[in-house]
TORKOL-4160 file (C-alpha; in steps of 0.2 Angstrom, whole numbers, padded with zeros to 4 digits, m for minus):
160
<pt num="1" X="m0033" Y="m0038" Z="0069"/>
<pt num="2" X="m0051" Y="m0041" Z="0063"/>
<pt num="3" X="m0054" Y="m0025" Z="0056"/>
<pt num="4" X="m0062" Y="m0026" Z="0038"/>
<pt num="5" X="m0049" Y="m0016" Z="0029"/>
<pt num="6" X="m0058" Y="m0010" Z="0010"/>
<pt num="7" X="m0053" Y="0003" Z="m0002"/>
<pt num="8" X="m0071" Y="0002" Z="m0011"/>
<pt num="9" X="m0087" Y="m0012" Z="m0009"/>
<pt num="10" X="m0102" Y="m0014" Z="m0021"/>
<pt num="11" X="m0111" Y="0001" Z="m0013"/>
<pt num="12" X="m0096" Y="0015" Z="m0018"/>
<pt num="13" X="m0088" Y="0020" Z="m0030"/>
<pt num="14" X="m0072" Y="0014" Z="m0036"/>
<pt num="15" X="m0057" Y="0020" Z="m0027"/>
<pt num="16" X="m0047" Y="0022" Z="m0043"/>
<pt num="17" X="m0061" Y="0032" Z="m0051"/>
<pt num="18" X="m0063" Y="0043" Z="m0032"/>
<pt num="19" X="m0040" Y="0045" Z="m0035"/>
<pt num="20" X="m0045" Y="0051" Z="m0054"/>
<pt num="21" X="m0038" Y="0037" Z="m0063"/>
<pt num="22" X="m0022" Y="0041" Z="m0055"/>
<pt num="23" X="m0013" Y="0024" Z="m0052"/>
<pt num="24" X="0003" Y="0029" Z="m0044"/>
<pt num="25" X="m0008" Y="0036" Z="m0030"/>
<pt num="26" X="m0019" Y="0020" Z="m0029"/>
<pt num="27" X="m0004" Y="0009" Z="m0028"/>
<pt num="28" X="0001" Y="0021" Z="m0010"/>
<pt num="29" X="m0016" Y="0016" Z="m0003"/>
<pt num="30" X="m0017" Y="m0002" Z="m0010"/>
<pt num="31" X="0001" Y="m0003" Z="0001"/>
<pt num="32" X="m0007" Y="0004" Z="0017"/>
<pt num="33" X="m0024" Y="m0005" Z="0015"/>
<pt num="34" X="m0011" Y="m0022" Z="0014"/>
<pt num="35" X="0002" Y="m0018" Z="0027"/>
<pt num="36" X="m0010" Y="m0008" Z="0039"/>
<pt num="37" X="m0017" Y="m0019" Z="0054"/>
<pt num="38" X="m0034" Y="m0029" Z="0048"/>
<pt num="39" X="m0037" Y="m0040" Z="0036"/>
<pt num="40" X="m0035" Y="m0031" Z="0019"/>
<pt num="41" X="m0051" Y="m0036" Z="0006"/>
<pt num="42" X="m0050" Y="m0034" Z="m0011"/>
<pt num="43" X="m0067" Y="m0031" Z="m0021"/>
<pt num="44" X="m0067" Y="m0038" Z="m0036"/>
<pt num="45" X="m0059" Y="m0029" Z="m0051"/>
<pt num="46" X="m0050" Y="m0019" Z="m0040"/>
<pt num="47" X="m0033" Y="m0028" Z="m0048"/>
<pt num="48" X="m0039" Y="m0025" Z="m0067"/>
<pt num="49" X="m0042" Y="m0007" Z="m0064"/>
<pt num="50" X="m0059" Y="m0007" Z="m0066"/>
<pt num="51" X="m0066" Y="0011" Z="m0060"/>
<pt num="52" X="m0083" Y="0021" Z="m0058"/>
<pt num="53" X="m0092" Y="0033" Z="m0050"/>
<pt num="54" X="m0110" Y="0029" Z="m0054"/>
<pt num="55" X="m0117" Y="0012" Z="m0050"/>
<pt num="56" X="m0117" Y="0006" Z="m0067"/>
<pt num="57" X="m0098" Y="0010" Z="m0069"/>
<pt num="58" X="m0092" Y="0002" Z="m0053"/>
<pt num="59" X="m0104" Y="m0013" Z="m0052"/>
<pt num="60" X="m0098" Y="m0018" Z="m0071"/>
<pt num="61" X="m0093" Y="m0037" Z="m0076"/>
<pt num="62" X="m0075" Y="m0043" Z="m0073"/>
<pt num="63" X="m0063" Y="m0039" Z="m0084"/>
<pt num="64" X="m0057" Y="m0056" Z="m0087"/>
<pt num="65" X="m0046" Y="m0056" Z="m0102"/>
<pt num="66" X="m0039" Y="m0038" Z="m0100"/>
<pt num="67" X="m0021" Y="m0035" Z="m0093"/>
<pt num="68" X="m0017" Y="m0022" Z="m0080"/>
<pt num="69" X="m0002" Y="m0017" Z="m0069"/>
<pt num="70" X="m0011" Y="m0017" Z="m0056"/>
<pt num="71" X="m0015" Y="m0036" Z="m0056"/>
<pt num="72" X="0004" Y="m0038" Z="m0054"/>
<pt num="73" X="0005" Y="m0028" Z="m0039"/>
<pt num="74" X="m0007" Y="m0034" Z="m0028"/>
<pt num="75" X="0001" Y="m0051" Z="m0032"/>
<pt num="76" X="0017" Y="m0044" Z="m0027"/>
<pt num="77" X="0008" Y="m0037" Z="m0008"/>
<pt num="78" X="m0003" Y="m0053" Z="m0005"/>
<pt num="79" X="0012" Y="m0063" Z="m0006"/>
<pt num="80" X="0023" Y="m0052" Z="0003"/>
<pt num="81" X="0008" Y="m0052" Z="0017"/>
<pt num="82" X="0007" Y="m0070" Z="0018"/>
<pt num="83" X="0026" Y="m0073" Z="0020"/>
<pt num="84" X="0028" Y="m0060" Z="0036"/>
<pt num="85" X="0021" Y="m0064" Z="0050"/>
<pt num="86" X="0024" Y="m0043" Z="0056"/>
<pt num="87" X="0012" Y="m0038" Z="0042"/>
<pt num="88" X="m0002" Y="m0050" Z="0046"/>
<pt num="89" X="m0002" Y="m0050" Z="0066"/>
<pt num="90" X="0013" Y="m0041" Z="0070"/>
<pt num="91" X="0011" Y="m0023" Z="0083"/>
<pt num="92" X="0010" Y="m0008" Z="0074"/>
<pt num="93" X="0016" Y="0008" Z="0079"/>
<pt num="94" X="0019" Y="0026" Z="0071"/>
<pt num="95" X="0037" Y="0030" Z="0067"/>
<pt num="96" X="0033" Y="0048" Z="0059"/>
<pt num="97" X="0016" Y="0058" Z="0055"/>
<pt num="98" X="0020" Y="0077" Z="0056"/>
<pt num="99" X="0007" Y="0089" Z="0055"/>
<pt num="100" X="0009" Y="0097" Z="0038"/>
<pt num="101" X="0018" Y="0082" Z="0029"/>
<pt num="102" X="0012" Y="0068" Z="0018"/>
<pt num="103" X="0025" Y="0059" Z="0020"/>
<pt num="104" X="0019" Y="0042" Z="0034"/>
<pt num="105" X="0031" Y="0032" Z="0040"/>
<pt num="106" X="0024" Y="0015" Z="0052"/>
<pt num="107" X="0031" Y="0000" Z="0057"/>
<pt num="108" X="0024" Y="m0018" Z="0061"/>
<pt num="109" X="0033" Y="m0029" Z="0071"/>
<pt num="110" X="0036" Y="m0046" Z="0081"/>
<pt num="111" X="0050" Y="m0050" Z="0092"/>
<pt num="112" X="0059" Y="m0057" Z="0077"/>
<pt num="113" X="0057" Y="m0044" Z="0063"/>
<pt num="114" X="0053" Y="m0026" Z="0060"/>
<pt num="115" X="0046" Y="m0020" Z="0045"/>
<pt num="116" X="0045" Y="m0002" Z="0041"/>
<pt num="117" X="0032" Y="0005" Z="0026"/>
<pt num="118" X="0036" Y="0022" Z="0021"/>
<pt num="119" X="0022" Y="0031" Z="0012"/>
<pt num="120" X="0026" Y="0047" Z="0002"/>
<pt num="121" X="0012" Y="0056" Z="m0006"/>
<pt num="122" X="0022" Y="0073" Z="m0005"/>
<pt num="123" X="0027" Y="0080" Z="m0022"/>
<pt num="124" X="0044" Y="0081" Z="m0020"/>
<pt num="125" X="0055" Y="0069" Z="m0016"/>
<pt num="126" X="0061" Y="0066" Z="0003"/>
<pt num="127" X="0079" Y="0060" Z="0012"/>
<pt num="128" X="0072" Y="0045" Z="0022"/>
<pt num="129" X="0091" Y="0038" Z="0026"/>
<pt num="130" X="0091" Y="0040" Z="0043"/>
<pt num="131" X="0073" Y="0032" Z="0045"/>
<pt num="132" X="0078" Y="0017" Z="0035"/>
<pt num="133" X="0097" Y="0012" Z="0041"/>
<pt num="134" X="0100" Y="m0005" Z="0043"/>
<pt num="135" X="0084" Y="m0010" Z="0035"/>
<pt num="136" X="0082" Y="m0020" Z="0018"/>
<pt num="137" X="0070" Y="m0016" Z="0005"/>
<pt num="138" X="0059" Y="m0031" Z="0000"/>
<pt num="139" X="0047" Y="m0020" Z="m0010"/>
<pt num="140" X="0052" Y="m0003" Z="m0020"/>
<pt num="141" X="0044" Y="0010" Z="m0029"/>
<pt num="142" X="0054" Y="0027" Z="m0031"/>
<pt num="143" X="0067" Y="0023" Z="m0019"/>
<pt num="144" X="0087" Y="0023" Z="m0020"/>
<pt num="145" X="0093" Y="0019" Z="m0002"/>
<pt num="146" X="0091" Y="0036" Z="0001"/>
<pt num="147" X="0081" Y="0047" Z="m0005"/>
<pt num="148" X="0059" Y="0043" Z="m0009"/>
<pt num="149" X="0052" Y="0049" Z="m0024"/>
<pt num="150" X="0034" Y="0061" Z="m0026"/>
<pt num="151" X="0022" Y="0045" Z="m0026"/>
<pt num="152" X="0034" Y="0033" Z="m0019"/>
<pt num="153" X="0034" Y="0020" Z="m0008"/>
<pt num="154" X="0045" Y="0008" Z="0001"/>
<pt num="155" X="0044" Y="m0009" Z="0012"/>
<pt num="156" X="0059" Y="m0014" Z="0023"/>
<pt num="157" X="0063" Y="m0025" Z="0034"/>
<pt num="158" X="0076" Y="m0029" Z="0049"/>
<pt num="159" X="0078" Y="m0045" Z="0058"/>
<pt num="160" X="0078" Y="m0045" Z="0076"/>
C-alpha cells in the first residue's frame, strides 16, 4: 500500500506524449494508476494535458489558465478514491488477465464492498455481463450494462 504509483516524474517524458497524444488511452492508465494498490501521484500538469518528449517539453511551466478534459477526470478518480475505503486500502486480486487479451479485469475489496475496474484496451468491443452482474457503475466510459467499448473503461461496485 506504500508503493509510489506515477505515470511520469521530472526526469521522463510525459506519459501523454509516450501514449502519442492519445487521450482515451491515457484516461485507461490514469484509472489503473488511481485504483491499483499504492498511493497514485500525480506530476504536475499531468491533469492540463501537458506533454513531451524532450526535457524542455515535459519540464514546461503550468498551464494555469488553460482548460482540459483531463482536469475533470482526475477530479472525478481523486474523489471517487477518497470516498472508497476498497480503493485506497482494500485487497486486490485478479479477476481476469488472459494471455492474448487486452481486456484486464481486478477487483479491490474490504469485508464491506467490492469494487470491480474493468480495463479494455482491445479494439473492439467486449461482452463483460457475466463479470459485471450485480454490480453498480459508479464511474463509465463506453459501457452499457453489457457490453465495453474499444478504449473503454468501467468502475463498479457491490456492497457486502
Amino acid at each position: 500500500y506504500a508503493q509510489l504509483n506515477v505515470l511520469d516524474t521530472h526526469d521522463v517524458s510525459r506519459f501523454l506524449s509516450v501514449c502519442n497524444e492519445n487521450v482515451a488511452n491515457y484516461k485507461l492508465a490514469v484509472v489503473f494508476q488511481m485504483t491499483f494498490p499504492g498511493m497514485p501521484s500525480i506530476f504536475y500538469g499531468d491533469e492540463k494535458g501537458i506533454s513531451g518528449i524532450m526535457e524542455e517539453e515535459y519540464r514546461s511551466p503550468m498551464k494555469w489558465e488553460e482548460s482540459h478534459e483531463l482536469f475533470e477526470f482526475y477530479q472525478k478518480l481523486i474523489t471517487l478514491r477518497k470516498q472508497e475505503e476498497a480503493l485506497r486500502g482494500g485487497d486486490y486480486s485478479t479477476v481476469l488477465a488472459e494471455s492474448g487479451s487486452r481486456l484486464y479485469v481486478f477487483e479491490r475489496s474490504t469485508e464491506e464492498e467490492s469494487i470491480r475496474i474493468f480495463i479494455n484496451m482491445e479494439e473492439h468491443e467486449v461482452d463483460i455481463s457475466e463479470l459485471a452482474a450485480n454490480y453498480t457503475p459508479m464511474l463509465v466510459q463506453g459501457f452499457d450494462q453489457k457490453v465495453l467499448s474499444a478504449k473503454g473503461f468501467v468502475i463498479m461496485k457491490r456492497e457486502g
